[in-house]
C-alpha positions as CSV (number, residue, x, y, z in Angstrom):
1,X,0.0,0.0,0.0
2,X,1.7,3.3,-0.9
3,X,0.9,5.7,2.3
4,X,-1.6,8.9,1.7
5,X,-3.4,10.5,4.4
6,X,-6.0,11.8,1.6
7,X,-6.4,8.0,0.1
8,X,-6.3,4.4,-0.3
9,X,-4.1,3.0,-2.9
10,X,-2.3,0.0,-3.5
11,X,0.8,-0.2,-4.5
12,X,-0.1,-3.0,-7.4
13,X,-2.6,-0.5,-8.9
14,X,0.7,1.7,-10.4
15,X,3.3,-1.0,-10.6
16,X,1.4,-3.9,-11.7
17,X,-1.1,-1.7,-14.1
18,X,-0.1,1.6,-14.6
19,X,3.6,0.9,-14.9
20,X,3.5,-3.1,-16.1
21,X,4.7,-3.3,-19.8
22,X,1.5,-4.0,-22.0
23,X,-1.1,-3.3,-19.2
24,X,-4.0,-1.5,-20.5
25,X,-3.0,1.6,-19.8
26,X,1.0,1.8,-19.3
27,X,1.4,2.9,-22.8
28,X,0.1,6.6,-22.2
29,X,1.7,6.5,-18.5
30,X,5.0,5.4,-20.5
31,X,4.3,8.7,-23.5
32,X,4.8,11.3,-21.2
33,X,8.4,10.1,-19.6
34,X,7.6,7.6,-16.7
35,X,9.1,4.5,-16.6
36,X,8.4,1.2,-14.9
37,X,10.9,1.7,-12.0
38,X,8.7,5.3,-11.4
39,X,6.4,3.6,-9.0
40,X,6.6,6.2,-5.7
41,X,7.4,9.4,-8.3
42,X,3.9,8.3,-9.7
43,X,2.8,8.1,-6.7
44,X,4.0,11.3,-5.3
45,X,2.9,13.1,-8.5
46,X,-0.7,11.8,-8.0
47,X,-1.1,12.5,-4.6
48,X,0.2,16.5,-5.1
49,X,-2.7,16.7,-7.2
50,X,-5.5,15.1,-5.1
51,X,-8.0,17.6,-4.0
52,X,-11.2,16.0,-3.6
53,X,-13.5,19.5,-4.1
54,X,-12.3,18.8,-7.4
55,X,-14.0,15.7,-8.2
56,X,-16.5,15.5,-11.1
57,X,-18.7,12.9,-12.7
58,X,-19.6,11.5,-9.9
59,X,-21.7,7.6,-10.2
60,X,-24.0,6.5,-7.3
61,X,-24.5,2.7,-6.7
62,X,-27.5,1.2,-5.2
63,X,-25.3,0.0,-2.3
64,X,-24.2,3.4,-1.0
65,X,-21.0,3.3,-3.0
66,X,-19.8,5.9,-5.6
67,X,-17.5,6.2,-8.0
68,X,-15.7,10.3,-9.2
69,X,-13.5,11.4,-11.2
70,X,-10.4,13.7,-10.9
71,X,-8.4,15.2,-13.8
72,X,-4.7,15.7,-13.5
73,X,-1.6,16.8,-15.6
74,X,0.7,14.0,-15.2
75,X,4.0,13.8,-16.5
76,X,7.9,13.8,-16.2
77,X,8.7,15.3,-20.0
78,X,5.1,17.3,-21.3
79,X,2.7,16.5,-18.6
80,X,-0.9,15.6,-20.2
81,X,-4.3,15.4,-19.4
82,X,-5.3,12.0,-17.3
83,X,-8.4,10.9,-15.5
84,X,-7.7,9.3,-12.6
85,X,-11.0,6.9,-11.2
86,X,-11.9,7.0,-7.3
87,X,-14.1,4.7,-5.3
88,X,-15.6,5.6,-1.6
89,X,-17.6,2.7,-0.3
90,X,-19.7,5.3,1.9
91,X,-18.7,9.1,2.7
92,X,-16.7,8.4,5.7
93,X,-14.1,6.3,4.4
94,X,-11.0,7.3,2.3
95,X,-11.7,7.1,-1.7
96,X,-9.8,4.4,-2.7
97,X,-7.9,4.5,-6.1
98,X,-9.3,2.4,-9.4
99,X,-7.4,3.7,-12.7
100,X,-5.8,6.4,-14.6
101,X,-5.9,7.3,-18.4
102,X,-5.8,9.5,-20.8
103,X,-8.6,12.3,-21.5
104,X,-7.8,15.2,-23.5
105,X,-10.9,18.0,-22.8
């Protein structure tokens, strides 16, 4: 688990995912200069961008759970627009981390 007062994350979620060579995503994590050894910069970039008052889009389930979105710029070389996905199980707990990709406006 990579330590954030303001979430839950696991650790697998950037570096078997995000970073992993031919996961889904790791293509556009890879485009704009991260590497798979840039788990904690990742990380670290992420969380200096979390501000919950900025979530959008959010999706209610029937079982009290919703899902939000927050869009960063993420990036070592030309940072670009990414969604990143957030779960909360009910308003009091930390949002948990699902997935980030790219979103150009």
């Amino acid at each position: 688990m990579l330590a954030s007062e303001k979430y839950i994350m696991p650790r697998a979620k950037i570096q078997a995912y995000l970073l992993k060579p031919g996961g889904k995503h790791a293509q556009e994590v890879f485009a704009v200069g991260y590497t798979p050894n840039d788990v904690e910069k990742l990380h670290h970039d992420i969380e200096a961008q979390f501000d919950e008052s900025k979530a959008v889009e959010f999706r209610q389930y029937g079982t009290g759970t919703y899902d939000f979105n927050i869009y960063m710029q993420l990036g070592i070389q030309k940072p670009k627009r990414f969604k990143t996905v957030w779960r909360k199980e009910n308003l009091k707990m930390k949002p948990r981390f699902i997935t980030a990709y790219r979103k150009d406006e």
